[in-house]
C-alpha positions in Angstrom: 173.2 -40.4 26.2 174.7 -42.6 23.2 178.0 -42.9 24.8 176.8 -43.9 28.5 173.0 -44.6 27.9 173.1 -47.1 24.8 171.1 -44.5 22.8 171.7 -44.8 19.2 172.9 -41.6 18.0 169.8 -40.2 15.9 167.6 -40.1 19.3 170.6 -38.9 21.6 170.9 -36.1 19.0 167.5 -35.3 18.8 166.9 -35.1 22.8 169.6 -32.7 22.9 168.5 -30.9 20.5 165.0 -30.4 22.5 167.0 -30.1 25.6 168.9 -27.2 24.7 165.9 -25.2 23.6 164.2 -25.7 26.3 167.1 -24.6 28.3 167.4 -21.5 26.2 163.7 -20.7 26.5 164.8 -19.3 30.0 167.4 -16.9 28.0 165.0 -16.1 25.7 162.0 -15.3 28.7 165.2 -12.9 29.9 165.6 -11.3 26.8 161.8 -10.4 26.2 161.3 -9.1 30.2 164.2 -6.8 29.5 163.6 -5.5 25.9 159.6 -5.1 27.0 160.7 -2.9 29.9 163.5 -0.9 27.8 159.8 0.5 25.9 158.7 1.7 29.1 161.2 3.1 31.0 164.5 4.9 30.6 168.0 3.0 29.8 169.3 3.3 33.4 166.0 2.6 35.0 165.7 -0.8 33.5 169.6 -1.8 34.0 168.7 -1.5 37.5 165.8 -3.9 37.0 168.2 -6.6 35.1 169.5 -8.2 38.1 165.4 -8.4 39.6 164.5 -10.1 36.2 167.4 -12.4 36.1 167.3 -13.8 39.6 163.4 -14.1 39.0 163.6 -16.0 35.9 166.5 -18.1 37.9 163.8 -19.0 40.1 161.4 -20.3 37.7 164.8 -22.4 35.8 164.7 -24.5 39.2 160.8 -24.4 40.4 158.7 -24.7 36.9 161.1 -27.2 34.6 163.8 -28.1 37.8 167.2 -27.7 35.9 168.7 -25.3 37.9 172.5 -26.2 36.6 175.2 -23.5 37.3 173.1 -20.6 38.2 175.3 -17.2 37.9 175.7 -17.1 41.5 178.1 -20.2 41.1 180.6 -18.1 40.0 181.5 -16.4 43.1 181.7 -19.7 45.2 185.4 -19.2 45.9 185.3 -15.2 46.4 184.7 -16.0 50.6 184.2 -12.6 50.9 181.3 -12.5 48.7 180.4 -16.1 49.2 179.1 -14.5 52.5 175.8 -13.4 51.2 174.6 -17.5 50.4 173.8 -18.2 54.4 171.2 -14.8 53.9 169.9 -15.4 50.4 171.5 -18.6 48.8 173.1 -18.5 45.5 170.0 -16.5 44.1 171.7 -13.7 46.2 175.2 -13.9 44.6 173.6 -14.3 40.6 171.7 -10.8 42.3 174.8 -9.3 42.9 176.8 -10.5 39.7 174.1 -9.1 37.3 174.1 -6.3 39.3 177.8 -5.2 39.2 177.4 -6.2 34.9 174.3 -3.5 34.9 176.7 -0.7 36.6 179.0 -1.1 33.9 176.3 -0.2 31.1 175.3 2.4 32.7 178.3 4.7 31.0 176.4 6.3 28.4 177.0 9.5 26.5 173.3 10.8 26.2 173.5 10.3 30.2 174.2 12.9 32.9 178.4 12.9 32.8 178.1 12.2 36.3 176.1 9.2 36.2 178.6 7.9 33.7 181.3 8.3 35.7 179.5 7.6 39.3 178.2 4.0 38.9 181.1 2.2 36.5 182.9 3.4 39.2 181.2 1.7 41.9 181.0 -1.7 39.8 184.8 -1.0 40.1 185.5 0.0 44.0 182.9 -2.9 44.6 185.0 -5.6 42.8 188.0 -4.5 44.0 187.3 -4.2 47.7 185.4 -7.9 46.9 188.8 -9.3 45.8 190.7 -7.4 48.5 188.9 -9.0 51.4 188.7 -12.5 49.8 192.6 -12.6 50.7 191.9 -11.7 54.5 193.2 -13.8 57.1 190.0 -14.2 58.7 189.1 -15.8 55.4 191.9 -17.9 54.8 192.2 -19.8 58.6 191.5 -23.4 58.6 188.0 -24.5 60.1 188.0 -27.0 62.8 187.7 -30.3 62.9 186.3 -32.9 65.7 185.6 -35.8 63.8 186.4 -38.1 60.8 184.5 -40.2 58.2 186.2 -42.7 55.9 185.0 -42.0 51.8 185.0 -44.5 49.1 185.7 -44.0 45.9 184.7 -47.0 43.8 185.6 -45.9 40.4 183.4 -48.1 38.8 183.2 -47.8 34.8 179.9 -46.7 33.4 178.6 -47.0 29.9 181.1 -47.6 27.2 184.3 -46.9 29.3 183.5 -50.5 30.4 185.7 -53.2 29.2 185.6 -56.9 30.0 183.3 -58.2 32.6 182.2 -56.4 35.1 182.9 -56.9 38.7 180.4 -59.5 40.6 178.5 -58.2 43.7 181.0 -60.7 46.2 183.9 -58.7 44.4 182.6 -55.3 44.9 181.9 -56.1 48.4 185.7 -57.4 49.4 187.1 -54.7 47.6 185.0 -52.2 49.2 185.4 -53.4 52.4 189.2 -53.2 52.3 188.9 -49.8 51.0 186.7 -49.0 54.0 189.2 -50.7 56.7 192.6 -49.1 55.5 191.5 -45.2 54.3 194.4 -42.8 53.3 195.3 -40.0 55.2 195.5 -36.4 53.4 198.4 -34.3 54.2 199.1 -30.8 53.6 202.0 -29.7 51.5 204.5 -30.0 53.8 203.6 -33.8 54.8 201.6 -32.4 58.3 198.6 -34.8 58.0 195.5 -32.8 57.5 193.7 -34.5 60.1 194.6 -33.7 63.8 196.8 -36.3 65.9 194.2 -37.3 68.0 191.4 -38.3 65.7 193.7 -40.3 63.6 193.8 -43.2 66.3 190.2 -42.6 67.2 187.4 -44.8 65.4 185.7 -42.4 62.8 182.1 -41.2 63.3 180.4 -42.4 59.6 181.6 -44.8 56.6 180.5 -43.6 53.1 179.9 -45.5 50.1 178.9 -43.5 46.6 176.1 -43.7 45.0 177.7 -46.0 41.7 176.3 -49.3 39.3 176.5 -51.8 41.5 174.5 -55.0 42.6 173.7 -54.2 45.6 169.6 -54.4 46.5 168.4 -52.9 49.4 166.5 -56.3 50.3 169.1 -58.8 49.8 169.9 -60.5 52.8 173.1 -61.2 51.7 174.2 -58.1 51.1 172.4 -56.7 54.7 174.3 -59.4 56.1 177.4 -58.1 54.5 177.2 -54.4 55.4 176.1 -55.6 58.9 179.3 -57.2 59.2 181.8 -54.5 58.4 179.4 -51.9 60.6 180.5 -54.4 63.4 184.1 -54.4 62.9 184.3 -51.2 62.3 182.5 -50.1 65.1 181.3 -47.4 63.3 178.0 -46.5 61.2 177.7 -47.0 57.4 175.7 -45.5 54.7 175.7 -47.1 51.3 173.8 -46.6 48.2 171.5 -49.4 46.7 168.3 -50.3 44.8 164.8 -50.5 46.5 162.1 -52.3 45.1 158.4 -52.1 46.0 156.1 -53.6 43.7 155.3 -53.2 40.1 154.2 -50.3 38.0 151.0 -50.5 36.0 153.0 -51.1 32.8 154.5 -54.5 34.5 157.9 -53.0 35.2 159.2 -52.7 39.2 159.1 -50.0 40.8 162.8 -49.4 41.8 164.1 -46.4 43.8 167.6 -44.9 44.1 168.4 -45.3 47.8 170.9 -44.7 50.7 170.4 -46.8 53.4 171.8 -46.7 57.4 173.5 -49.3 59.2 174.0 -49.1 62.2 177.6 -49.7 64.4 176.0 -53.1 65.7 175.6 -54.2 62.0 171.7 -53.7 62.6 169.8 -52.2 59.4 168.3 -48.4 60.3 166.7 -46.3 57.6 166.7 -45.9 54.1 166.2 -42.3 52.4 165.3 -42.4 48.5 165.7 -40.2 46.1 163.6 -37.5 45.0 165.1 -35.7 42.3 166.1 -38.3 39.6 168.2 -37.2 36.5 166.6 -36.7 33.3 167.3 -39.2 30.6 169.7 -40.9 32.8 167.1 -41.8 35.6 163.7 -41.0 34.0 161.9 -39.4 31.1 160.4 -36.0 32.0 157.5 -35.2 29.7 158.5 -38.7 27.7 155.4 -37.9 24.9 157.6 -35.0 23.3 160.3 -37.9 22.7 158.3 -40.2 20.5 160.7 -40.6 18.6 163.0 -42.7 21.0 160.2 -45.1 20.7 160.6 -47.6 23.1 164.5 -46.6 23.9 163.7 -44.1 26.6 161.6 -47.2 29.3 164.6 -48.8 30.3 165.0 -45.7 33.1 163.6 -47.9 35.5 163.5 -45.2 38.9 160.9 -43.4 40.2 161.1 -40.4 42.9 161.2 -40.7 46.7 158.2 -39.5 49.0 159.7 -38.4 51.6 163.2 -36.6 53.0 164.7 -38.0 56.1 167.6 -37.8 58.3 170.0 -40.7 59.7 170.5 -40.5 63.2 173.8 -42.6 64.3 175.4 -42.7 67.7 173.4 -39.6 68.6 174.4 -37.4 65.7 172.1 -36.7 62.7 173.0 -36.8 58.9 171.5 -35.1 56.1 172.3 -37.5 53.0 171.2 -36.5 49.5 172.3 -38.4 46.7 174.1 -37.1 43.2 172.0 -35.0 41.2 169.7 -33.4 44.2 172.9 -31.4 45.3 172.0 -29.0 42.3 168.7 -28.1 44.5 169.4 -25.5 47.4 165.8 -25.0 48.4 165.7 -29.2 48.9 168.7 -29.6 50.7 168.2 -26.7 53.2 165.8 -29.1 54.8 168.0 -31.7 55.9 169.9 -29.0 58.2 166.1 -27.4 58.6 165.3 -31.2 60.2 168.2 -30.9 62.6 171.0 -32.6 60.4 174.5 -31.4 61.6 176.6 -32.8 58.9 175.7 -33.2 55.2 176.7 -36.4 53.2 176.6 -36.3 49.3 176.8 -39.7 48.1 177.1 -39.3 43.9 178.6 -40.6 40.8 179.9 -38.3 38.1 181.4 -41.1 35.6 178.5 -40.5 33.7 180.0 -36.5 32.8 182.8 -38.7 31.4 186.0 -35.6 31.4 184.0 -32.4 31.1 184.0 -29.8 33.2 180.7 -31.2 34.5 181.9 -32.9 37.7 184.0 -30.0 38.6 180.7 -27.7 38.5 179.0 -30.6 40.4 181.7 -30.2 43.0 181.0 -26.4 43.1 177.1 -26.3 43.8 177.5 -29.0 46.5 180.0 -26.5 48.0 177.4 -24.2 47.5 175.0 -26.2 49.8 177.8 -25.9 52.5 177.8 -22.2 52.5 174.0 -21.8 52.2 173.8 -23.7 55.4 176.7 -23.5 57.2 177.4 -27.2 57.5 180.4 -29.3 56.6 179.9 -31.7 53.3 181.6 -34.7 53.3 181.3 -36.6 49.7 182.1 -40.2 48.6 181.8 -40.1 44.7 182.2 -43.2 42.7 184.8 -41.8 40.0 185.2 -38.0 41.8 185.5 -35.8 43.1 185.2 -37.2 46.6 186.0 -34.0 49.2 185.5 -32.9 52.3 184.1 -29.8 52.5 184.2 -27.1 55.1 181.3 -24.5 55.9 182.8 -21.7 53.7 182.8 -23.6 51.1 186.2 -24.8 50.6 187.7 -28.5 50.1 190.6 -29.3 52.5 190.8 -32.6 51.2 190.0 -34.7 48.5 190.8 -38.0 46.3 192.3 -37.7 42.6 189.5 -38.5 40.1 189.6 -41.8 38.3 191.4 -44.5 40.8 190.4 -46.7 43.2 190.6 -45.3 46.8 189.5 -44.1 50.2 190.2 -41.2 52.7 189.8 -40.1 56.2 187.9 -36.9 55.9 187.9 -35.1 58.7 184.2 -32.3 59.6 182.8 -31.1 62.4 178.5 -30.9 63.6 177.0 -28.0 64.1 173.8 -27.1 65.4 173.1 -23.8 63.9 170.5 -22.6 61.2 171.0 -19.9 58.8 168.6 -17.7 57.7 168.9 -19.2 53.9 168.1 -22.6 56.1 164.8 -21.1 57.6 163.7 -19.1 54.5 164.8 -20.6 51.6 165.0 -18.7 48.6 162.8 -15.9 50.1 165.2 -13.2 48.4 163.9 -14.6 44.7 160.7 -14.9 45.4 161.6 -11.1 46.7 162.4 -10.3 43.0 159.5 -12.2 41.5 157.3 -9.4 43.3 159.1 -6.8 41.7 159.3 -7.8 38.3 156.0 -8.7 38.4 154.7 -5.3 39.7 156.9 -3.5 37.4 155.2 -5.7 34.5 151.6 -5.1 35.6 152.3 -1.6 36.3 153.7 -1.1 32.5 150.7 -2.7 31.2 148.5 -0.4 33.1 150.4 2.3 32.1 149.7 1.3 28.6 146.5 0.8 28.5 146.3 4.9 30.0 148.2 5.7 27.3 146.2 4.3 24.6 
């Protein structure tokens, strides 16, 4: 926030300070299910409750205060063998399964039944074994399929205080982006065989993606319509690019701008414009912006406000799910894009902001996430990386080094199909908000009895 958002370093410090407690309040809510229950019931009964509470209070992380970062289940999003359980239950499913193998281990205690000691550490140990035994079979490891190509961009715009000297003008942005666009690199493998297949190398590719990044461009301007209109045409091929929508003024006197992605067509005509519905806090808006009074006036430069609506882009027949950035992090959201008939998902994002923390490499992981959950390809143009294209299990089979100037033919296929995490979404968590709940009511009635 002071480094990228101007903040002076009292007020970034003190937000952070609020935003990690609230973060830990869902530890805490954790900690107080489990050690309530431990007065109630036996040791092994409530370790097998754990993983009930945990996915339960996972569920409230991304439905009550919507910060679902790096939920447990993320950890298993390159085990393809466990991965499998995402397109049943989403990611809720695999945090189940992770704090449930963690509550088999505990349950080796010496006041125990020896048998029970020895019977369910050792099941936490065939079951991780046989996990990392399948993840290396060949059915696993085959390369998906791929019938068409999109060209990504990646801008590499500097944000925040990694800018130096003046920053590029609109015109500039455009001409560079448009070469980028024209001329794409083509991944090979290892042994220089190009990733993509012969045949779709000389073929015209199906999409052309620009990243969501700081730049100029205003989803009204008729220069920049004209523009994008123009390199549609040449291309002969559909474009989606990020840009700012205004509509109107805000009580206070401010406009009301959103974050948007808009379609043009391969005859350079404008189509459809989706905007954003779930904006970054403190770097798009100020959630419950009272408890910060003492940013004063700091925090109303955040000048976006959320979308109304989801909606898919339909080009040349196909139909594209595109959420931008921060809304990957969502899996309940973005199940409705493939839900609405979308055969291809497009992440459009920018991750300069995370500066060189691990933070754009566990950005990269829950949109591979959303590829699993739904069995769709991701294909993502990132403004600084990591741009990838992303097959349905989850895996990248090609990508662009962070921090240059670039653009790749990324090569996915459509599909049609709908899993159940697609139809349901996260039914299986909801699942375990039953059960904890019972179990608490039925404690507290048990209590009262007692007393």
């Amino acid at each position: 926030m002071h480094t990228y958002g101007d903040l002076p370093k009292p007020a970034a410090y003190g937000i952070l300070l609020l935003f990690s407690l609230y973060v830990e309040l869902y530890h805490g809510l954790f900690g107080w299910c489990v050690g309530w229950l431990l007065k109630k019931w036996s040791h092994e009964a409530v370790l097998w409750l754990v993983p009930f509470v945990w996915v339960a209070v996972e569920l409230a992380r991304a439905r009550v205060t919507g910060f679902p970062w790096d939920l447990l289940g993320y950890t298993q999003v390159d085990n393809l063998t466990l991965s499998r359980i995402a397109p049943w239950t989403g990611v809720m499913g695999l945090s189940f399964v992770v704090a449930l193998v963690n509550s088999l281990w505990l349950m080796c205690r010496p006041e125990g039944k020896r048998w029970r000691a020895i019977l369910w550490p050792g099941v936490a140990v065939a079951f991780v074994l046989a996990a990392t035994v399948l993840s290396s079979h060949p059915l696993t490891t085959q390369r998906a399929e791929v019938e068409a190509t999109a060209v990504l961009v990646q801008e590499n715009l500097k944000v925040g205080a990694e800018l130096n000297g003046p920053p590029e003008t609109r015109d500039q942005m455009l001409r560079a982006f448009d070469e980028l666009s024209l001329h794409p690199s083509v991944p090979v493998l290892p042994g220089g065989e190009p990733v993509i297949p012969a045949a779709l190398l000389s073929a015209k590719p199906a999409i052309v993606a620009w990243p969501e990044a700081p730049t100029d461009f205003f989803d009204a301007d008729p220069e920049f319509r004209e523009s994008m209109g123009a390199l549609a045409t040449r291309m002969k091929t559909p474009v989606i690019v990020n840009d700012v929508a205004i509509a109107g003024r805000n009580p206070d006197g401010h406009f009301t701008e959103y974050n948007s992605a808009a379609l043009f067509h391969a005859d350079g005509k404008y189509g459809i414009r989706y905007d954003k519905m779930r904006l970054v806090p403190f770097g798009e808006y100020t959630p419950y912006k009272a408890l910060f009074f003492f940013a004063g006036h700091l925090l109303d430069n955040l000048p976006f406000v959320p979308g109304l609506e989801r909606k898919v882009f339909v080009a040349e027949g196909k139909r594209y799910g595109v959420f931008i950035c921060y809304e990957s992090i969502f899996g309940d959201d973005i199940r409705h894009f493939a839900g609405d008939g979308a055969q291809v998902l497009v992440n459009i994002s920018d991750d300069g902001w995370y500066g060189d923390s691990s933070a754009p490499w566990e950005h990269l992981d829950m949109v591979r996430m959303r590829a699993i959950e739904n069995d769709r390809w991701v294909v993502r143009a990132t403004n600084t990386g990591v741009t990838a294209s992303i097959d349905p299990f989850g895996r990248v089979t090609a990508t662009i080094p962070r921090h240059i100037r670039s653009s790749m033919l990324a090569g996915f296929s459509y599909r049609d199909s709908r899993t159940i995490y697609t139809r349901f979404g996260d039914w299986f968590a909801w699942v375990c908000v039953v059960v904890v709940a019972t179990v608490l009511l039925f404690g507290h009635v048990r209590k009262r009895e007692v007393h």
